[in-house]
DSSP file (Angstrom, degrees, kcal/mol; ACC not computed):
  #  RESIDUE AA STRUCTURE BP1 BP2  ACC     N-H-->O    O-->H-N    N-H-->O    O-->H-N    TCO  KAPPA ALPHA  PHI   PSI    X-CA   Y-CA   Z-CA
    1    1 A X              0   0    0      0, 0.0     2,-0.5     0, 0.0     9,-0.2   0.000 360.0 360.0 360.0 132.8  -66.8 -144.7  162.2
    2    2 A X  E     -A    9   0A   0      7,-5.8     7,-2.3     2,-0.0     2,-0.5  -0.963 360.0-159.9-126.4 145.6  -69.0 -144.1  159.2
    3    3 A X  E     -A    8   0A   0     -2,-0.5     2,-0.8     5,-0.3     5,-0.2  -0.924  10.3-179.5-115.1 139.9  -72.5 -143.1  159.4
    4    4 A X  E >  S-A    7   0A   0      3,-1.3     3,-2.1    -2,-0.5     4,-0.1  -0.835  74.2 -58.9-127.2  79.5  -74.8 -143.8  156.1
    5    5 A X  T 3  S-     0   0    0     -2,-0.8    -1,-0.4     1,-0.2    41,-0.0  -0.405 120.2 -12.3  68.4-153.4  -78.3 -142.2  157.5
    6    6 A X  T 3  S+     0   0    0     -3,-0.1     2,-0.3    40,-0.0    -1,-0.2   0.527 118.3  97.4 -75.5  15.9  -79.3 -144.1  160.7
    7    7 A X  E <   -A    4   0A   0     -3,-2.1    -3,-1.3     2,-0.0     2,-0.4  -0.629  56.5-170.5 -87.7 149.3  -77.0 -146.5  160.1
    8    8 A X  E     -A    3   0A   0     -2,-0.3     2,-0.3    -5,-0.2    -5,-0.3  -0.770   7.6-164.7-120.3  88.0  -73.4 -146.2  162.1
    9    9 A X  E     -A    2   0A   0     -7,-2.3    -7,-5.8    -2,-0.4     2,-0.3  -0.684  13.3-139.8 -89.0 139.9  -70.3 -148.7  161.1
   10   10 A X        -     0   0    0     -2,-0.3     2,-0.2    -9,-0.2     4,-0.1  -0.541  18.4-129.4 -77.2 137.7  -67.5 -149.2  163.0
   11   11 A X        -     0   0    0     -2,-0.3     3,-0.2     2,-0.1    13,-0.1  -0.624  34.6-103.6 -84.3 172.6  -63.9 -149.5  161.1
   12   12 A X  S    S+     0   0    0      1,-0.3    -1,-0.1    -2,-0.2    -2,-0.0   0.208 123.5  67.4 -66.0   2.7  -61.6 -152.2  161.8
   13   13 A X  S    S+     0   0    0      2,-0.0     2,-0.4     0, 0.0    -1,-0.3  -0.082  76.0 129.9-111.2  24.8  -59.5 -149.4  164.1
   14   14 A X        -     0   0    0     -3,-0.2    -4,-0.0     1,-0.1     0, 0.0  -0.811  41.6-172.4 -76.0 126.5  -62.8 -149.5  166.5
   15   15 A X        +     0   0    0     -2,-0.4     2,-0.3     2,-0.0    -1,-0.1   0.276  48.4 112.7 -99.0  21.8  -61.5 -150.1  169.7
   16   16 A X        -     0   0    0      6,-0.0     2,-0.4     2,-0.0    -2,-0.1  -0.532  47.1-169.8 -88.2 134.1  -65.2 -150.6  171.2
   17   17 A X        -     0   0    0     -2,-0.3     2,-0.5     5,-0.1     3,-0.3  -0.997  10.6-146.4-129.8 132.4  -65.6 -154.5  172.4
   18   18 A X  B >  S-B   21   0B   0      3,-0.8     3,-1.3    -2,-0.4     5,-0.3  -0.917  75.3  -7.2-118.8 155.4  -69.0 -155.6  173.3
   19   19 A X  T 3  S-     0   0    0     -2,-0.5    -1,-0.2     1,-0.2     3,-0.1   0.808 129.7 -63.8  53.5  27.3  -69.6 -158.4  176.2
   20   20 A X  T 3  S+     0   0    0     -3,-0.3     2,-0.5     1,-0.1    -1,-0.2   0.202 112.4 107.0 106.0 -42.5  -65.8 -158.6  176.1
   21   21 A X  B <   -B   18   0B   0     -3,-1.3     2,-2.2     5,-0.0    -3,-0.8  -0.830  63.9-143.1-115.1 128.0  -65.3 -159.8  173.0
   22   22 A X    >   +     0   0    0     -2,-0.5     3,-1.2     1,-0.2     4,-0.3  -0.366  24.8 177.7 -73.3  76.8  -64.0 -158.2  170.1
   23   23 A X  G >  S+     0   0    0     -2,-2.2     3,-1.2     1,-0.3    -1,-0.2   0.625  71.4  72.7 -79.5  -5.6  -66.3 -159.9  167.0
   24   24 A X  G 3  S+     0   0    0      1,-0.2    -1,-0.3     2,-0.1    -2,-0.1   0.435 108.2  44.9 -67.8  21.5  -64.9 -157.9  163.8
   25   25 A X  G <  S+     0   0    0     -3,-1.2    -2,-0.2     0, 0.0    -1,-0.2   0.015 115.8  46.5 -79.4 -17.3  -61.8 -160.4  164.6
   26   26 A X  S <  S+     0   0    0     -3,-1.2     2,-0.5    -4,-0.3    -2,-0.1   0.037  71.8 154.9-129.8  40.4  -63.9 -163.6  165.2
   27   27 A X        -     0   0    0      1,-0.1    -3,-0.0    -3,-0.0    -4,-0.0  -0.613  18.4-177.7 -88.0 130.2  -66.3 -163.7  162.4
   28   28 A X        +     0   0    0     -2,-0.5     2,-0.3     2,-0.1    -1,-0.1  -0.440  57.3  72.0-121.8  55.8  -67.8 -167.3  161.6
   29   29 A X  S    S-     0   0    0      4,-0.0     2,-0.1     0, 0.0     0, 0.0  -0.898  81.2-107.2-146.0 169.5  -70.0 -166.6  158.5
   30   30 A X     >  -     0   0    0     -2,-0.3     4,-3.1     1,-0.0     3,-0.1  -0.523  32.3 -99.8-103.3 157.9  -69.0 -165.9  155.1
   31   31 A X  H  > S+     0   0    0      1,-0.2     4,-4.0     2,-0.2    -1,-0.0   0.839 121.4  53.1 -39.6 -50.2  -69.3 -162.7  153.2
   32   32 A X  H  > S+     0   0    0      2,-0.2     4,-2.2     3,-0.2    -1,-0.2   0.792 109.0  49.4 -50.0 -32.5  -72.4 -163.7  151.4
   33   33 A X  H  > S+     0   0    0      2,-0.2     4,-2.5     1,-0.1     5,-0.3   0.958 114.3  46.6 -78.8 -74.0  -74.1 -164.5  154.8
   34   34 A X  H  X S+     0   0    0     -4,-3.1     4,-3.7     2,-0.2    -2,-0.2   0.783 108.7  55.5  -7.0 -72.5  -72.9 -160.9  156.1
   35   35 A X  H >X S+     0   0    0     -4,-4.0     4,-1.8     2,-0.2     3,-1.5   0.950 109.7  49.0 -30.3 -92.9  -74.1 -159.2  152.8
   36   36 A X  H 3X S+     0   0    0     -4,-2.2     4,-3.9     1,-0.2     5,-0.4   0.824 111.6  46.6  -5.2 -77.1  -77.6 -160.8  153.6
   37   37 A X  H 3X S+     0   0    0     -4,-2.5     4,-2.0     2,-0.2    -1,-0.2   0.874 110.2  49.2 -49.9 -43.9  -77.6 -159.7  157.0
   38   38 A X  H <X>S+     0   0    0     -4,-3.7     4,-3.3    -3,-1.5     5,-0.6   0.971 112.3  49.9 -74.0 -43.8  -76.6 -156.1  156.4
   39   39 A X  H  X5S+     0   0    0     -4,-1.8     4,-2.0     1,-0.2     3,-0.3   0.981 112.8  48.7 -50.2 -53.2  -79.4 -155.7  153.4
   40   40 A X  H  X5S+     0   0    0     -4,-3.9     4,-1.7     1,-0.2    -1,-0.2   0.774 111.3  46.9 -56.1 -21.4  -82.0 -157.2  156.0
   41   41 A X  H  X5S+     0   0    0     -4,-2.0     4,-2.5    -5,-0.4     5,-0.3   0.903 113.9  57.3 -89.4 -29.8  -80.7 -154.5  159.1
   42   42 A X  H  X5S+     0   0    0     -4,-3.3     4,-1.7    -3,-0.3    -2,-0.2   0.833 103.7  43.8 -46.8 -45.5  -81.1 -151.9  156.1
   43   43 A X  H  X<S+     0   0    0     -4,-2.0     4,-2.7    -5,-0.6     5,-0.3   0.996 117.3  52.0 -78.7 -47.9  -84.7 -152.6  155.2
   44   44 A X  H >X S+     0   0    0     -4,-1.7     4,-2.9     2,-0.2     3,-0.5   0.971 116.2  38.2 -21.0 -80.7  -85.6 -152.6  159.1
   45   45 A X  H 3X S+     0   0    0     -4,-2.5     4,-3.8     1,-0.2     5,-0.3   0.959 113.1  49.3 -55.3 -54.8  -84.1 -149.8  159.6
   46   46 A X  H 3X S+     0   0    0     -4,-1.7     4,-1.9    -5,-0.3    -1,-0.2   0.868 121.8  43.5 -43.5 -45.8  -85.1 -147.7  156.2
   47   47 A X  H <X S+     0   0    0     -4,-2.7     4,-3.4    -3,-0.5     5,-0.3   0.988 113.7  48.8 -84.5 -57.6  -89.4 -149.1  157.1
   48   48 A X  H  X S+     0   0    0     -4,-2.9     4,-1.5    -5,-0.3     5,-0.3   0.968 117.1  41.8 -61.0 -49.9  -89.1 -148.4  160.7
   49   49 A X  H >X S+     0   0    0     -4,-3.8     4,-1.1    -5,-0.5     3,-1.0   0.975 117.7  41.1 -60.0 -41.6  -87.7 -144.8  159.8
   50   50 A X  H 3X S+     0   0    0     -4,-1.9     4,-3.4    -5,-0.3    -1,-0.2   0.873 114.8  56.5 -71.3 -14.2  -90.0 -143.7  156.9
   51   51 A X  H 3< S+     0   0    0     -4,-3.4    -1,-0.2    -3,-0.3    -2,-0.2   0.731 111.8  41.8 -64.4 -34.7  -92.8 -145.4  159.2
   52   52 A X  H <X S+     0   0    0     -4,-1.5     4,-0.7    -3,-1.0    -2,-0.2   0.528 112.9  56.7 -67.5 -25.3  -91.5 -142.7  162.2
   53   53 A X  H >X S+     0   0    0     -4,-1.1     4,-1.9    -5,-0.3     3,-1.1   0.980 108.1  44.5 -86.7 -67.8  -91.4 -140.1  159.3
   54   54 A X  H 3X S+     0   0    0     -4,-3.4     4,-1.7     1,-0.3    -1,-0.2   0.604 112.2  52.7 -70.2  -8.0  -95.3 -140.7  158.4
   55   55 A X  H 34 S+     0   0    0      1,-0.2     4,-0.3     2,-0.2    -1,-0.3   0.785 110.5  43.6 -97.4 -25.1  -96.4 -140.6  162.0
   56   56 A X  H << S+     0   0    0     -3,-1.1     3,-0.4    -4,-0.7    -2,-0.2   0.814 118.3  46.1 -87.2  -7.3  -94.7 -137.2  163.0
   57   57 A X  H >< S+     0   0    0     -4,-1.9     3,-2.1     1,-0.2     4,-0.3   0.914 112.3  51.2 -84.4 -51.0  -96.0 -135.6  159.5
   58   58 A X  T 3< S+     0   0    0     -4,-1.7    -1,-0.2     1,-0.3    -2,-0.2   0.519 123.2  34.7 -76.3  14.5  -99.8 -137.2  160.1
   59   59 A X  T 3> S+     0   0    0     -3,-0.4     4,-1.1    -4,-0.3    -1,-0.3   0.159  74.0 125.8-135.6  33.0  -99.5 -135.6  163.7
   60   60 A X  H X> S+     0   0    0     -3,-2.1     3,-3.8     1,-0.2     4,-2.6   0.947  75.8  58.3 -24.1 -72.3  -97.6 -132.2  163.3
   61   61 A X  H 3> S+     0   0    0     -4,-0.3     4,-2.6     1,-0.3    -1,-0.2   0.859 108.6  41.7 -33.6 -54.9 -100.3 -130.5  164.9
   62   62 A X  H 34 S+     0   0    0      1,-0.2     4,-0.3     2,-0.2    -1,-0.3   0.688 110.5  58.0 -66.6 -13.3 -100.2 -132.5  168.1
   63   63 A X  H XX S+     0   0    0     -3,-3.8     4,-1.9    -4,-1.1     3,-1.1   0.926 107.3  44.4 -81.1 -50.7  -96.6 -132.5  168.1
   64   64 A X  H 3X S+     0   0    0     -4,-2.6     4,-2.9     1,-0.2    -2,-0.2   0.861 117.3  51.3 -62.5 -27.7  -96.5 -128.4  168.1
   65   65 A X  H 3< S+     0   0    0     -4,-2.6    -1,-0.2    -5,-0.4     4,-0.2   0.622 107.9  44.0-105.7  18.0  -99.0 -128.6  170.6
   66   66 A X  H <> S+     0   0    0     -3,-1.1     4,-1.0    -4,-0.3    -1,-0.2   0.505 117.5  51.2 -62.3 -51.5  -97.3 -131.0  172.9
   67   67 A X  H  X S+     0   0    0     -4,-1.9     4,-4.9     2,-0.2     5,-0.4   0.877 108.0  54.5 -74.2 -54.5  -94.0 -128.7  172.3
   68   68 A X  H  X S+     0   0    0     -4,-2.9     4,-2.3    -5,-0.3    -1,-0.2   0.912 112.9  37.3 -58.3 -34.3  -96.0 -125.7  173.2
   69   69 A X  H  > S+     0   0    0     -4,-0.2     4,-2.7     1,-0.2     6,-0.3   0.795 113.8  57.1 -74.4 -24.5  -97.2 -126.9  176.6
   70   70 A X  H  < S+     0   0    0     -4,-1.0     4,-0.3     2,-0.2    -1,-0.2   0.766 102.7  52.6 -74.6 -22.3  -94.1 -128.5  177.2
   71   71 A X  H >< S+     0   0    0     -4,-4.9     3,-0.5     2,-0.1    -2,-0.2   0.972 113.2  45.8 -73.5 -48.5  -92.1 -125.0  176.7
   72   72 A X  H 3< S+     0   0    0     -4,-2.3     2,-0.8    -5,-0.4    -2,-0.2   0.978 133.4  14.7 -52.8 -71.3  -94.5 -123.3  179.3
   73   73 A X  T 3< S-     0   0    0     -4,-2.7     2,-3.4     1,-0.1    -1,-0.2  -0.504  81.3-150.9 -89.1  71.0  -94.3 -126.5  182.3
   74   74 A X  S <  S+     0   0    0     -2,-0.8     2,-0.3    -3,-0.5    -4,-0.2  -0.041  74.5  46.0  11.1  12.9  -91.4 -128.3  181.0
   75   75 A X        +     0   0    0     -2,-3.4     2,-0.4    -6,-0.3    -1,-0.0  -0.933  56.6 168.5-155.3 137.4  -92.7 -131.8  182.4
   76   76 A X        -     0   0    0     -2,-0.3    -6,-0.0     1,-0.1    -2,-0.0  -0.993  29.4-132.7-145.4 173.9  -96.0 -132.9  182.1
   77   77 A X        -     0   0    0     -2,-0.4     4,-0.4     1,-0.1    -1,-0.1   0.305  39.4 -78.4-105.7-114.6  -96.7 -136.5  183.0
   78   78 A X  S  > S+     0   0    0      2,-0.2     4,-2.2     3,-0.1     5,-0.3   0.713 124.4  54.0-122.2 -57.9  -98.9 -139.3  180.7
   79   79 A X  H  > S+     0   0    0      1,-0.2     4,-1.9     2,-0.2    -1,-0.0   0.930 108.2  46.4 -41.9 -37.4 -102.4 -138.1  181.6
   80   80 A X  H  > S+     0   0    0      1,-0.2     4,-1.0     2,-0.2     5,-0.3   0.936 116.9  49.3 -89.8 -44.4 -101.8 -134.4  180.6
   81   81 A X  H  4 S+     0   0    0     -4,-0.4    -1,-0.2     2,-0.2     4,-0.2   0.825 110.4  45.6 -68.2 -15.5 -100.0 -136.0  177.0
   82   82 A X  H >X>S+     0   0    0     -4,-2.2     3,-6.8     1,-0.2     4,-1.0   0.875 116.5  54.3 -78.6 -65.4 -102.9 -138.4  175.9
   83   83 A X  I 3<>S+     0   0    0     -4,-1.9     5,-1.2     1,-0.4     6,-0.4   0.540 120.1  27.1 -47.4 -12.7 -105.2 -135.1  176.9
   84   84 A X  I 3<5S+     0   0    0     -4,-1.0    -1,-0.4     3,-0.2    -2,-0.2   0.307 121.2  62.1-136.4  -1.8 -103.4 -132.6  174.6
   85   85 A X  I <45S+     0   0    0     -3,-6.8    -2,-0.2    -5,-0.3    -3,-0.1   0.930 112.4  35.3 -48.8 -69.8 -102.6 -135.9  172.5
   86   86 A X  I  <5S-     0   0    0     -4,-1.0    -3,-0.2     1,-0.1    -2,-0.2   0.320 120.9-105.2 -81.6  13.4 -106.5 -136.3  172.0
   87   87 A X  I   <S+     0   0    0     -5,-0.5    -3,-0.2   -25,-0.1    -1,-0.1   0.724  85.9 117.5  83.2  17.9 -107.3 -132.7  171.8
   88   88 A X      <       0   0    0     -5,-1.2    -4,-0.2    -6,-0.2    -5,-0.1   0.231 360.0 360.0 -93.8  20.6 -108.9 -132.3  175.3
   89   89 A X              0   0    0     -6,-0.4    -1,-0.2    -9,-0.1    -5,-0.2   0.126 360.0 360.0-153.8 360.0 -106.8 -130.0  177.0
């Protein structure tokens, strides 16, 4: 297994089969097509993470104060996190 950031790939010694079937053995596309595919699951992934990145930096604050209530009660439910979300609590 190699991991490149949030990305994971399996080597050809993966013994993980999903739905049964072992598909690095059954591949019916070409390299090029592959190629494609892995640049497109790359740019997903790379947006949706630096898009995850910008939302916990433009709410730090809410996050530590989310963390802080959760280290005193350790559960709070969905009312009490929009309230300490929006800064009412």
């Amino acid at each position: 297994m190699i991991n490149y950031g949030p990305v994971t790939y399996e080597t050809s010694s993966s013994e993980e089969v999903f739905l049964g079937r072992d598909f690095n053995n059954q591949r019916n596309f070409s390299e090029k097509v592959a190629s494609e595919i892995d640049k497109e699951v790359r740019s997903i992934i790379d947006n949706a993470y630096r898009y995850a990145e910008r939302l916990l930096k433009e709410n730090l604050d809410k996050l530590h104060k989310v963390a802080g209530v959760l280290l005193e009660k350790e559960k709070i439910d969905s009312k009490e996190f929009d309230a300490i979300f929006e800064g009412k609590e």
